[in-house]
VMD Tcl script that draws the C-alpha trace (Angstrom):
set ca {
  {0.00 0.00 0.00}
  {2.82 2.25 0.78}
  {4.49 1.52 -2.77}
  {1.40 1.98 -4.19}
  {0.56 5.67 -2.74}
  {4.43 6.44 -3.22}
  {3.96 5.99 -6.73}
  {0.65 7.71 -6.76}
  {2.08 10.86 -5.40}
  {4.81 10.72 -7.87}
  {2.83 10.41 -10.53}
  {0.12 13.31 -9.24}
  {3.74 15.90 -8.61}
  {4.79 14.88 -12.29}
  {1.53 16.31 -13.93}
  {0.98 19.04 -11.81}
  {4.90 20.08 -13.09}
  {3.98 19.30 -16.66}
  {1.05 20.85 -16.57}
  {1.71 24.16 -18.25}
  {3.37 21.66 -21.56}
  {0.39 19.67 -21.14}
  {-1.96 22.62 -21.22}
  {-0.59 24.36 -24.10}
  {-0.65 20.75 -25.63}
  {-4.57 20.70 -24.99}
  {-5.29 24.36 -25.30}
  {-6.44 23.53 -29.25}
  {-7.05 25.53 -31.70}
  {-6.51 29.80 -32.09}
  {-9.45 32.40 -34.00}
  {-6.75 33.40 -35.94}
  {-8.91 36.26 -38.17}
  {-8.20 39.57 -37.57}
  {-11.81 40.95 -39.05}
  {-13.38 43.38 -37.08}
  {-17.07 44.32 -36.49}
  {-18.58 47.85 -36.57}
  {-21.68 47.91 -37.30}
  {-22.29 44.71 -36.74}
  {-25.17 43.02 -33.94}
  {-24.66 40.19 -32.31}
  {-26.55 37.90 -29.86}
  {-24.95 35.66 -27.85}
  {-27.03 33.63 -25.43}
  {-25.64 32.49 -21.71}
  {-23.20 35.16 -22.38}
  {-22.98 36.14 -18.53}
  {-20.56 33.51 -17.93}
  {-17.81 31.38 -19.39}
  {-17.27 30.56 -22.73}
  {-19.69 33.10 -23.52}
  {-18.59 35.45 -21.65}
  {-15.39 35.06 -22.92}
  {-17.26 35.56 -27.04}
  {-19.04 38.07 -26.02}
  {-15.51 40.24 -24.78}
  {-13.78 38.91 -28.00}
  {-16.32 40.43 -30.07}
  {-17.05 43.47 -28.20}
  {-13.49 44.12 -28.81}
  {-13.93 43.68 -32.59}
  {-16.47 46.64 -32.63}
  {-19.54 44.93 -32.62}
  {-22.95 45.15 -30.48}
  {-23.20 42.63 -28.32}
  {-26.47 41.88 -27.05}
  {-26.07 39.36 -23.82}
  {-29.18 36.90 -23.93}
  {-29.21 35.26 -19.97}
  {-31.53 34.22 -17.55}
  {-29.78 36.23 -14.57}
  {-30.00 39.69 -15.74}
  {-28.19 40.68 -12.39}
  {-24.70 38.59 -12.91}
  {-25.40 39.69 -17.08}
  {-25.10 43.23 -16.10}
  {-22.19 42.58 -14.30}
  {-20.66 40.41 -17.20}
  {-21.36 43.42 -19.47}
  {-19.93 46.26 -17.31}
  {-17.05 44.23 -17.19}
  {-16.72 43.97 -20.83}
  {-17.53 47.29 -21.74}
  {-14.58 48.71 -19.08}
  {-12.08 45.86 -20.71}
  {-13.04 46.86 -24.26}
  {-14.41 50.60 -23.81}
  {-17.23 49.16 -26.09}
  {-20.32 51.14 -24.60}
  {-22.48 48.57 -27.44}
  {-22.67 45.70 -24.59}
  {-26.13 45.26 -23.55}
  {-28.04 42.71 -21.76}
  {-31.62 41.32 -22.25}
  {-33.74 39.02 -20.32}
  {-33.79 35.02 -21.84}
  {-35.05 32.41 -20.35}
  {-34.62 28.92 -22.40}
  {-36.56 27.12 -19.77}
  {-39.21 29.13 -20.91}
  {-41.21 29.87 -24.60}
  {-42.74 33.00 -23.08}
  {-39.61 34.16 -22.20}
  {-38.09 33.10 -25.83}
  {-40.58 35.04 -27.44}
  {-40.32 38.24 -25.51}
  {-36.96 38.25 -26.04}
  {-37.51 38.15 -29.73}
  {-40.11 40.79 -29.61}
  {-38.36 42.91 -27.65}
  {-35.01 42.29 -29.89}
  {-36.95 42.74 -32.76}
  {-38.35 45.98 -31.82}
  {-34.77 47.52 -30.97}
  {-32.84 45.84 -34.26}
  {-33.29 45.68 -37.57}
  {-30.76 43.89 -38.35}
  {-28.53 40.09 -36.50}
  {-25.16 39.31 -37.97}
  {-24.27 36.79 -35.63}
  {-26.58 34.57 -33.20}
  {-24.42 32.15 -30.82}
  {-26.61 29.62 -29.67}
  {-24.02 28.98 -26.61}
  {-26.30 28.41 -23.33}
  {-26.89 25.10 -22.01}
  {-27.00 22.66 -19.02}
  {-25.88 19.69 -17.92}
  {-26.36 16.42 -15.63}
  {-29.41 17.83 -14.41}
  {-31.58 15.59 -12.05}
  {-34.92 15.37 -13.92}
  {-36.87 18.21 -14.39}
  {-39.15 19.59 -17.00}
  {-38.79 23.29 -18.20}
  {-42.14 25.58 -18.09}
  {-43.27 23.89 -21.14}
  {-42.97 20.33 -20.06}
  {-40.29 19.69 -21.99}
  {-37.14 17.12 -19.99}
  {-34.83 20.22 -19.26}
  {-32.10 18.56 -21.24}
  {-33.56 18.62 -24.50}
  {-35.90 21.75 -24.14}
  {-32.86 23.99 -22.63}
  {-30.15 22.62 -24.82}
  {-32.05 22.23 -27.83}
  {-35.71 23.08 -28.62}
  {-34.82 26.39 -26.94}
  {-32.28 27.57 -29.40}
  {-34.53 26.00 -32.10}
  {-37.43 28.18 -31.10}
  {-35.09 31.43 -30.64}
  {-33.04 30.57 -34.04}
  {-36.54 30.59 -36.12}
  {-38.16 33.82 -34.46}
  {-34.60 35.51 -35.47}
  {-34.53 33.80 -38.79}
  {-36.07 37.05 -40.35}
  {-33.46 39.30 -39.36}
  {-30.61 37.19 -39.92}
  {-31.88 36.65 -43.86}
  {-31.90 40.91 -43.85}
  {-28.29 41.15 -42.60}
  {-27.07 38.14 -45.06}
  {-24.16 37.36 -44.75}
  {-24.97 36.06 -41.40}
  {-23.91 33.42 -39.24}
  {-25.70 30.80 -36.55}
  {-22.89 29.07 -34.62}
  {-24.72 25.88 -32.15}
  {-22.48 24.89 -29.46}
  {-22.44 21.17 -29.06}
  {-19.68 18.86 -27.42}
  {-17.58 15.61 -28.66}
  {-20.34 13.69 -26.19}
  {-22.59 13.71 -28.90}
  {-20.54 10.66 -29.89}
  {-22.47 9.24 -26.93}
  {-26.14 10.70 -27.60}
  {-28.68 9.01 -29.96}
  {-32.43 10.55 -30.38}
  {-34.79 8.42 -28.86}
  {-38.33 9.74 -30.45}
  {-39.95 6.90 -28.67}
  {-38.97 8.86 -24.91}
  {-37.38 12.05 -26.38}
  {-39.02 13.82 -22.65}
  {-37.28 10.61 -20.68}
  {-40.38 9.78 -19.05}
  {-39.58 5.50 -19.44}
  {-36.05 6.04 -18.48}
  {-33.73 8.81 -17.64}
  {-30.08 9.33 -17.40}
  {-28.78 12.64 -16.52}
  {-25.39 12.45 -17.94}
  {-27.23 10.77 -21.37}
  {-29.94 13.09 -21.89}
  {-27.21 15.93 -22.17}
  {-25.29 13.69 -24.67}
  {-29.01 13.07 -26.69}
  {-29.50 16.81 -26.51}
  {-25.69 18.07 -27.99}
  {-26.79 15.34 -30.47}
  {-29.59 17.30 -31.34}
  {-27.69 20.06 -32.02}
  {-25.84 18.98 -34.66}
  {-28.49 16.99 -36.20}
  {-30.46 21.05 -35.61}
  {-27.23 22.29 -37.28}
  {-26.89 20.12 -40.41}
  {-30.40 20.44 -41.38}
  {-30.62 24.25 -40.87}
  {-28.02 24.70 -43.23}
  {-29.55 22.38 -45.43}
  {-32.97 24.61 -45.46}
  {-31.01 27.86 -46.07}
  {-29.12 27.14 -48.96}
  {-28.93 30.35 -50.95}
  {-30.58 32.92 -48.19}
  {-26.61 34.18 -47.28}
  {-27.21 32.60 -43.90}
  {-25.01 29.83 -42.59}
  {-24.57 27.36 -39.62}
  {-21.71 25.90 -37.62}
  {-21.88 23.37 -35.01}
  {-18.76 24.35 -32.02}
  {-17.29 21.25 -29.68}
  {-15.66 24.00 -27.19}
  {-13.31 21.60 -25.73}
  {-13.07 20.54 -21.87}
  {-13.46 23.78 -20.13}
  {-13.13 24.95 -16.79}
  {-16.64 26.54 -16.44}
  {-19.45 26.28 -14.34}
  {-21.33 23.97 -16.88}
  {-20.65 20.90 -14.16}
  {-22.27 22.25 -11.48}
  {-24.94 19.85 -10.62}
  {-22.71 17.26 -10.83}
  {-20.86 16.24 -7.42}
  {-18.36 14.02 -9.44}
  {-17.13 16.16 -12.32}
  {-16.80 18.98 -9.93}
  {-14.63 17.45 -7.77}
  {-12.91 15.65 -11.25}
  {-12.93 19.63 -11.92}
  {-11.26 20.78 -9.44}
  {-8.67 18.16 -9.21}
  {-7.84 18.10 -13.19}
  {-8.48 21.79 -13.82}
  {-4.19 22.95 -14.51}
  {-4.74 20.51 -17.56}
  {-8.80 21.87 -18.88}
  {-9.10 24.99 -21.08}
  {-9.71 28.34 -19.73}
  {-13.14 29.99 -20.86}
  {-11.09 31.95 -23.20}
  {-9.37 29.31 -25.11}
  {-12.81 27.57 -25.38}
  {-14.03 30.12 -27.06}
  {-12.03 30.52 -29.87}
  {-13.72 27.64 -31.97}
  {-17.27 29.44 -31.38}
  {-15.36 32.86 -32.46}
  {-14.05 31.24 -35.60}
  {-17.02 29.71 -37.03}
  {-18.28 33.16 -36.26}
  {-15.96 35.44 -38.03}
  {-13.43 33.11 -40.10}
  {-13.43 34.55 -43.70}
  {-14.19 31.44 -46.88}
  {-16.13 29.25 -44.29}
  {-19.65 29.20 -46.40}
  {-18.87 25.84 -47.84}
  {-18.52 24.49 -44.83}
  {-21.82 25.28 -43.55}
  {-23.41 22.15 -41.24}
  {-20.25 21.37 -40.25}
  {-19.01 20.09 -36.60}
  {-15.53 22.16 -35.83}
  {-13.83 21.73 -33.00}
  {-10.25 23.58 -31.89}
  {-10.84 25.96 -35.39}
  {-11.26 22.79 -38.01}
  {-13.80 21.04 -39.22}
  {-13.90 17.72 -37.35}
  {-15.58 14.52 -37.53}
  {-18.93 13.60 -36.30}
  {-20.70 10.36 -35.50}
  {-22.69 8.06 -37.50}
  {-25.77 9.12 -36.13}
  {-24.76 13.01 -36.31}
  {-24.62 12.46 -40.25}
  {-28.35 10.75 -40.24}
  {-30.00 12.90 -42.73}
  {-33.21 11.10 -41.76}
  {-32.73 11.41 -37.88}
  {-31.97 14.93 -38.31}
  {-35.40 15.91 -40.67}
  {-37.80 13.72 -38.45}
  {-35.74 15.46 -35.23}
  {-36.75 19.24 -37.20}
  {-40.51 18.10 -37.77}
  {-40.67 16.61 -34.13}
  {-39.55 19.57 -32.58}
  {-41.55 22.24 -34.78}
  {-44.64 20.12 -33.59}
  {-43.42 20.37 -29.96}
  {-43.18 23.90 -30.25}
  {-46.11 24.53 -32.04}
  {-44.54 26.54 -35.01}
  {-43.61 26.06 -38.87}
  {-40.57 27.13 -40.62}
  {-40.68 29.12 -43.83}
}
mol new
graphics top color blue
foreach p $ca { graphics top sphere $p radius 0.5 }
foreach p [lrange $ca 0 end-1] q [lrange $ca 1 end] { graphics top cylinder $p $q radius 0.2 }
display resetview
């Protein structure tokens, strides 16, 4: 036993020594685009915190209005002061969003709608994760209405203004754990059978199945679509789960800071020539590979139709 937690120790002091080699081994990918943004609007949602957060500064900087989309207006107006004093970007403003919530989706449309004419940039980048089972105000498992049917709902009521301001961009954050997720239309609410950590892997499914057939559907309208694996991030994404918090904590010199997890989001965002390439999964700045499930062309039109009935809407 004493061999055993001798060589433990070792082990534990040779990464934490390392870990600034392995970091910048694991750091990924760098927005390297120097294109800059006046004029430009942006939404990001979740910005208050985190990756987004992180977007929301890097684009700020660029010139750009920033409009911060969060449930917490309180810790978003603290985000946002922050911002504007880093980038002395007055153009950082913060609106109430609720994903939990249609209501709250669609006032935050209306209201967005009734300030802008125009969206450049929407960055579908809120989410949650390992949550014990719940249902949003809608009914919907929190998993899959937060994660996914949320941004659906918010992506078509800003559809409009994103056609106006072509070229335009939707960037979905997902995560490489969509490896893990399948769509299960038979329970897609998890009332048979639920597992936290699965239903977020079925929901960053759905957002690249969302992802490949929305850029399917606007083929010629100037708009396009990007699906974003951040990386592992230090963030406060794991915070109903006792486990990865602690795994958190314990691994956190060797996860990405907020800041290098955004730089995939900022360059599907802002990367000039990347049109082609819309639908695509990128993850550290390159197109990446997806599973076999994620490149279901059938999964992902019954997944569209299934959720526009859920939500009670129909796309143009």
């Amino acid at each position: 036993m004493l061999v055993f937690l001798g060589l433990l120790t070792s082990f534990l002091s040779f990464l934490y020594v390392t870990a600034p080699s392995i970091r910048k081994f694991f750091a990924g990918g760098v927005c390297g685009t120097n294109v800059q943004l006046p004029g430009k609007v942006v939404v990001i949602t979740g910005a208050n915190t985190g990756i987004g957060k992180e977007t929301a500064r890097e684009l700020a900087r660029r010139g750009a209005r920033v409009y911060i989309a969060c449930r917490d207006v309180l810790k978003g107006e603290s985000a946002a002061s922050e911002i504007r004093a880093d980038t002395k970007n007055s153009q950082v403003l913060v609106r109430k969003l609720d994903l939990a919530d249609t209501k709250s989706i669609r006032a935050f449309a209306e209201g967005f709608r009734a300030e802008e004419k125009q969206l450049h940039i929407l960055i579908n980048n809120a989410g949650v994760m390992m949550c014990p089972y719940s249902k949003t105000a809608d009914g919907f498992e929190t998993h899959l209405g937060v994660n996914h049917l949320g941004h659906f709902l918010l992506t078509h009521l800003l559809l409009g203004q994103l056609k106006e301001s072509a070229p335009a961009r939707v960037v979905n954050l997902s995560s490489v754990v969509h490896h893990a997720g399948k769509i299960r239309f038979h329970d897609l609410q998890g009332e048979k059978s639920y597992n936290r950590g699965f239903a977020y892997c079925h929901s960053k499914l759905a957002n690249v199945l969302f992802t490949r057939e929305l850029a399917k559907r606007l083929q010629g309208t100037g708009v396009t679509t990007y699906a974003v694996h951040p990386g592992i991030v230090r963030s406060e994404l794991v915070r109903h789960s006792f486990l990865l918090c602690l795994l958190w904590q314990l691994f956190s010199p060797f996860l990405k800071t907020a800041r290098e997890g955004a730089q995939t989001s900022l360059h599907c965002a802002l990367a000039e020539g990347l049109e082609p390439l819309s639908g695509k999964y990128f993850s550290d700045c390159k197109k990446t590979w997806v599973s076999p499930r994620a490149r279901n062309n059938k999964t992902a039109e019954r997944l569209w139709n299934v959720s526009c009935e859920l939500l009670g809407i129909q796309w143009e």
